[in-house]
C-alpha positions as CSV (number, residue, x, y, z in Angstrom):
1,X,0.0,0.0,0.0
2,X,2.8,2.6,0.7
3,X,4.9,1.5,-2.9
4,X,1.5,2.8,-4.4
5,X,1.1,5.9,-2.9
6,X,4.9,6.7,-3.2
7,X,4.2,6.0,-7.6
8,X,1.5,7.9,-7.3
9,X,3.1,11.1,-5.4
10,X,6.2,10.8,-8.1
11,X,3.6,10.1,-11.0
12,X,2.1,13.4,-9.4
13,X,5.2,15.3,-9.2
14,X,6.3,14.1,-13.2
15,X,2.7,15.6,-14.2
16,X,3.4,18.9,-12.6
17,X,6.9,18.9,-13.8
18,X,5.6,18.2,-17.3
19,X,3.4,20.9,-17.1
20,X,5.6,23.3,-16.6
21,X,7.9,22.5,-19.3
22,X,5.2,24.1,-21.9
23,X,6.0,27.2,-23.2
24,X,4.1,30.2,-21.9
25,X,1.0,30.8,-24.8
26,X,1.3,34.1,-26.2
27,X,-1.7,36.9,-26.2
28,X,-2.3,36.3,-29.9
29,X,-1.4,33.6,-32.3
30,X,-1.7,32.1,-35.7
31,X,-1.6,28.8,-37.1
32,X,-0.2,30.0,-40.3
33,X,3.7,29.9,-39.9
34,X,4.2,33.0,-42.3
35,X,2.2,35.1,-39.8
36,X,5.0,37.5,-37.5
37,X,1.9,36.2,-34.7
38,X,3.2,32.3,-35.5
39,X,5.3,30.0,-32.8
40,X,6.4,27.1,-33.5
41,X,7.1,26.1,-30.3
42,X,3.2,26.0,-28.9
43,X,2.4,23.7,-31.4
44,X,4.2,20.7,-30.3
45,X,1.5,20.5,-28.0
46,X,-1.9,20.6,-27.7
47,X,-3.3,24.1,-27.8
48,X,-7.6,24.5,-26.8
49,X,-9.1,27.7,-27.4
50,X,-12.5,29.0,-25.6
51,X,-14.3,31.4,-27.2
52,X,-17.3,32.7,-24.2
53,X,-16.6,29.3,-22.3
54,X,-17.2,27.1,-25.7
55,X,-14.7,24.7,-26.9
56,X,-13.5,25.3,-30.7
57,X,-11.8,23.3,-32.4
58,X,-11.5,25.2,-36.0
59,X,-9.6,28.4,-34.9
60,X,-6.7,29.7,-37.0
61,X,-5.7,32.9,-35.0
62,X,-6.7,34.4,-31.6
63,X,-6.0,37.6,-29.8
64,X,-7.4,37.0,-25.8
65,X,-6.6,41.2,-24.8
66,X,-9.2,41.8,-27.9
67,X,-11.5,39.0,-27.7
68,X,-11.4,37.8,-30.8
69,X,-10.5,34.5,-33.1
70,X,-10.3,33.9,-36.4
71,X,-11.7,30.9,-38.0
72,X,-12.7,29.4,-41.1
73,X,-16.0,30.4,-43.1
74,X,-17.2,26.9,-44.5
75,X,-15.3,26.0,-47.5
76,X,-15.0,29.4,-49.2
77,X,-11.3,30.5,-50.6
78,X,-10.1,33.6,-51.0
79,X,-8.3,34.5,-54.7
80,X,-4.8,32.5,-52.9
81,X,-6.6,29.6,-52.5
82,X,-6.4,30.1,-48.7
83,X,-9.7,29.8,-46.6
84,X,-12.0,32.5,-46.1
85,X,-11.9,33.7,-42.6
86,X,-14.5,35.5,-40.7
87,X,-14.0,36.9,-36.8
88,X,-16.0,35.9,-33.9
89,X,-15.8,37.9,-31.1
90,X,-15.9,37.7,-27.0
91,X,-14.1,35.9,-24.0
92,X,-11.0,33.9,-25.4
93,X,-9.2,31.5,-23.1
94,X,-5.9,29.7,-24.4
95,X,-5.3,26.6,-22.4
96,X,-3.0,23.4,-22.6
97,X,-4.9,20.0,-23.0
């Protein structure tokens, strides 16, 4: 009984440790890596966005001091061939899954 509460304290203490090894997530930032807003960094993890306490899983860019993401308007292209996207507007919260 005490050899599985010692794992479990270290398992604990690995998770905390892990979780402190991500990079800080920036105020805004872009999934397209030619954007100045783009780091390469967050994306080796997981990266969930909250827009007014709503999971979304299609976001391309966020900015949480102006409230606002960015994400895709259906399957519509711009003349680049790039998606269409439209801004939503709100409470944004970056968070690590």
């Amino acid at each position: 009984m005490e050899n599985r509460a010692r794992s479990a304290l270290i398992d604990k203490e690995i998770f905390m440790n892990e979780a402190t090894q991500f990079p800080p997530l920036p105020d805004r930032l872009s999934i397209d890596p030619r954007s100045p807003h783009h780091v390469a960094a967050v994306f080796e993890h997981d990266v969930g966005i909250r827009l007014n306490d709503k999971e979304r899983l299609n976001v391309a860019e966020y900015c949480i001091s102006e409230g606002w993401i960015k994400v895709p308007a259906g399957k519509t292209l711009d003349r680049k061939g790039n998606p269409l996207m439209i801004t939503l507007k709100g409470s944004v919260q970056a968070f690590y899954r």
